[in-house]
C-alpha positions as CSV (number, residue, x, y, z in Angstrom):
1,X,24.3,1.8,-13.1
2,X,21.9,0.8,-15.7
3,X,18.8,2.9,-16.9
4,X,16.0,1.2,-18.7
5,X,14.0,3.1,-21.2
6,X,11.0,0.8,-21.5
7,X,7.6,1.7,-19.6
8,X,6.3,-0.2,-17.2
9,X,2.9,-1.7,-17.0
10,X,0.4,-3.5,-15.0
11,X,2.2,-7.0,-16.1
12,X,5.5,-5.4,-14.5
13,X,4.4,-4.9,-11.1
14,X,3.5,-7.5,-7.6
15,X,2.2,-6.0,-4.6
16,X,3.2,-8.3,-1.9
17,X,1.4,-7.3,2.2
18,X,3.6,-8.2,5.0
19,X,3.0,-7.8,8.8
20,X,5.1,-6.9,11.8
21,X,5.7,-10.8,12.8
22,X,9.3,-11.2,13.4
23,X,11.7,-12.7,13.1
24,X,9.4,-13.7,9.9
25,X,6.8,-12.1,8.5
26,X,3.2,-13.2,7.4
27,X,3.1,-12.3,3.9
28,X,0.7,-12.3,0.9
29,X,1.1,-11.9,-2.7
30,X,-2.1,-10.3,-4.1
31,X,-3.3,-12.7,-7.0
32,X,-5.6,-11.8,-9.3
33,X,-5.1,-8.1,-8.9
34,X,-6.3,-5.4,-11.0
35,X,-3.2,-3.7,-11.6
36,X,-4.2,-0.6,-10.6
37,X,-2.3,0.6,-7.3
38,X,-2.1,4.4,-6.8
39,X,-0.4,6.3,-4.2
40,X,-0.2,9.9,-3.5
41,X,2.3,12.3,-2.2
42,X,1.1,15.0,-0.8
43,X,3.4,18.8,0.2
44,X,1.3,20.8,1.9
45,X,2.3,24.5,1.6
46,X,0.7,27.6,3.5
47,X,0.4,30.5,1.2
48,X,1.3,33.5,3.2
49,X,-0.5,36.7,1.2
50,X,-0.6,40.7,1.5
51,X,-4.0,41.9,1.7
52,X,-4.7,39.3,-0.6
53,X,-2.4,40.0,-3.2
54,X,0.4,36.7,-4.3
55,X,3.0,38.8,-5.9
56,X,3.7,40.7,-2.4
57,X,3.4,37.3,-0.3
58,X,5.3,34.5,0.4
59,X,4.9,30.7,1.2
60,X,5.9,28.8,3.6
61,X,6.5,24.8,4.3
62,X,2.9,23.3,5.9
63,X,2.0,20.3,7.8
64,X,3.7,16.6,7.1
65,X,0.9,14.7,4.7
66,X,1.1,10.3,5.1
67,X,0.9,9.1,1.7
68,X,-2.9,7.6,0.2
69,X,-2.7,4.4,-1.5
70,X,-5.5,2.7,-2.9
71,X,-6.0,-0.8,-5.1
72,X,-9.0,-3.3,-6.1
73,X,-8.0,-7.0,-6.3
74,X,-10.6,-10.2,-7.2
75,X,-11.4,-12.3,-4.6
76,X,-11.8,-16.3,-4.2
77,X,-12.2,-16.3,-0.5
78,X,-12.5,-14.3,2.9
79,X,-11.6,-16.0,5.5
80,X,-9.5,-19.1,5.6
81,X,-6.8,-18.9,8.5
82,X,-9.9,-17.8,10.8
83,X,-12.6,-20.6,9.9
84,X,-9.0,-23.0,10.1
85,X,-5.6,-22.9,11.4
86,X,-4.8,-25.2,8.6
87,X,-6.0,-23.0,5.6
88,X,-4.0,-20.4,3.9
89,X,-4.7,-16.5,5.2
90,X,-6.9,-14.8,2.9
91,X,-6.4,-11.1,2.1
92,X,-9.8,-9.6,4.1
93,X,-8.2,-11.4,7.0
94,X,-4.6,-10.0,6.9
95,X,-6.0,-6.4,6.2
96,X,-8.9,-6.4,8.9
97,X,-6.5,-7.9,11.0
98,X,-8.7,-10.9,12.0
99,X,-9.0,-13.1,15.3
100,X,-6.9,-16.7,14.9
101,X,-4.9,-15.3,12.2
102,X,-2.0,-13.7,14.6
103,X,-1.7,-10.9,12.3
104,X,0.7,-8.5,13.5
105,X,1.2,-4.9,13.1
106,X,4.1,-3.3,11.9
107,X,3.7,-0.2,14.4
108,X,4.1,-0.4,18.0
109,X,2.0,-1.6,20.8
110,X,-1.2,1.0,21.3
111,X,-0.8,2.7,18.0
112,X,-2.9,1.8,15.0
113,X,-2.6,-0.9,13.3
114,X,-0.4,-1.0,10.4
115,X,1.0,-3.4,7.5
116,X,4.0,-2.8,5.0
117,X,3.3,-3.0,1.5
118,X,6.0,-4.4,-1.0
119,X,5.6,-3.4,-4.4
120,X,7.9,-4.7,-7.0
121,X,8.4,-3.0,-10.6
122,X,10.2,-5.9,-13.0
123,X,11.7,-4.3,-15.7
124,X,11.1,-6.1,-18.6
125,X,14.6,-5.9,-19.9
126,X,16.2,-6.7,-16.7
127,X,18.5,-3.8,-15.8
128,X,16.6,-1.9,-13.7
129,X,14.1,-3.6,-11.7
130,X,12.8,-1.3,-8.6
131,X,11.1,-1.6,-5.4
132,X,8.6,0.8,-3.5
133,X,7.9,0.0,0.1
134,X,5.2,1.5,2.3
135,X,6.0,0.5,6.0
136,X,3.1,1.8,8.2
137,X,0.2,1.3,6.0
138,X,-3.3,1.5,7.9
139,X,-6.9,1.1,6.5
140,X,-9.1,3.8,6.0
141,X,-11.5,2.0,4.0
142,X,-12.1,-1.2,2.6
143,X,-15.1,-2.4,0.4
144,X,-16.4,-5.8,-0.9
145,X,-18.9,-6.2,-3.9
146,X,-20.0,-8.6,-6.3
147,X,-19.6,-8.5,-9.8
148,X,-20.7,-10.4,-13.3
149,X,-17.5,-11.8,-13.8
150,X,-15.9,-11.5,-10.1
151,X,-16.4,-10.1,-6.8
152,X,-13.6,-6.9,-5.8
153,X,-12.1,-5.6,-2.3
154,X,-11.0,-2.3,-2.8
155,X,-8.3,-0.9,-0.3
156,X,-8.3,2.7,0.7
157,X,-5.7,3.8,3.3
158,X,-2.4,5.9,3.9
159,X,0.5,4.8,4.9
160,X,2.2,6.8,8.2
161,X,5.2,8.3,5.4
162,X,5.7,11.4,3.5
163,X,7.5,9.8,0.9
164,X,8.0,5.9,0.7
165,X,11.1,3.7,0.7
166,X,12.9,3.4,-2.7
167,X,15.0,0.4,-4.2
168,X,16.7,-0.5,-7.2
169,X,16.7,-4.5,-7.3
C-alpha cells in the first residue's frame, strides 16, 4: 500500500451528486465549484457528574449524530431538464428534486428524500487517490444569490450517517 505525503487542495478534489435511479444513476459533476466542501462528524457524549463535580463522574456514549455537509458552487442555469426533456439537468433541479426531471431518491419509498454525494480526492502524485461517499444526503437548506462576478447556491444539509464511506482509489 502506498502513502502519499503531499496535501491536498481544492484543485485535488470533484464532488460528483448521484440519485437513487437504478440500474443507472442520474449523476452530476459540480462545475465551477468553490472548493470548499465541509462535513462534520459529530460524537455526542452525556457527561454523567457528582453533585457537579467531573473528577467523581463519568461519561457515557450519547445519541447517534448524521454528519453536516455544506458547499457553495457558481451557477449558469436553474432549470434545464424541467423547462425541457431535451436539456441537461441542472444542479437546483437535482437537489430540490424537481417535477419532469425523474429525480430519484436514494432512501426508500415515504422517507425523506435523499441523494449520495461522491467526493473524489486525486492525489497529485498518483499513489493514493481516495474517495468519500455520503449515501443518504438530504437538504436542510439551500440558498441562491447574485454576485459581481457570479451568482452561488449554497447547500446545507446532513447526510443520514455517523461516519461516511471510505475508499482508496
Amino acid at each position: 500500500m502506498s502513502v502519499s505525503n503531499i496535501v491536498r487542495n481544492l484543485r485535488d478534489g470533484e464532488l460528483v451528486i448521484k440519485d437513487g435511479t437504478t440500474p443507472t444513476a442520474q449523476s452530476l459533476t459540480l462545475l465551477l465549484d468553490e472548493g470548499d466542501l465541509n462535513w462534520s462528524q459529530r460524537t455526542n457524549t452525556i457527561e454523567i457528574k457528582d453533585r457537579g463535580s467531573i473528577a467523581d463522574g463519568h461519561t457515557r456514549p450519547g445519541d447517534d449524530e448524521s454528519i453536516s455537509l455544506s458547499f457553495t458552487t457558481k451557477w449558469t442555469q436553474l432549470i434545464g431538464k424541467s423547462a425541457d426533456a431535451a436539456d441537461p439537468l441542472q444542479l437546483y433541479e437535482l437537489l430540490m428534486f424537481a417535477s419532469g426531471t425523474d429525480v430519484m431518491s436514494t432512501s426508500g419509498s415515504g422517507q425523506q428524500e435523499t441523494l449520495r454525494f461522491e467526493f473524489t480526492v486525486t492525489d497529485p502524485a498518483g499513489q493514493a487517490s481516495e474517495k468519500i461517499i455520503f449515501d443518504k444526503v438530504y437538504r436542510e437548506s439551500l440558498s441562491m444569490s447574485e454576485g459581481d462576478d457570479f451568482n452561488v447556491i449554497a447547500f446545507r444539509g446532513r447526510d443520514f450517517e455517523t461516519v461516511p464511506i471510505l475508499e482508496r482509489l
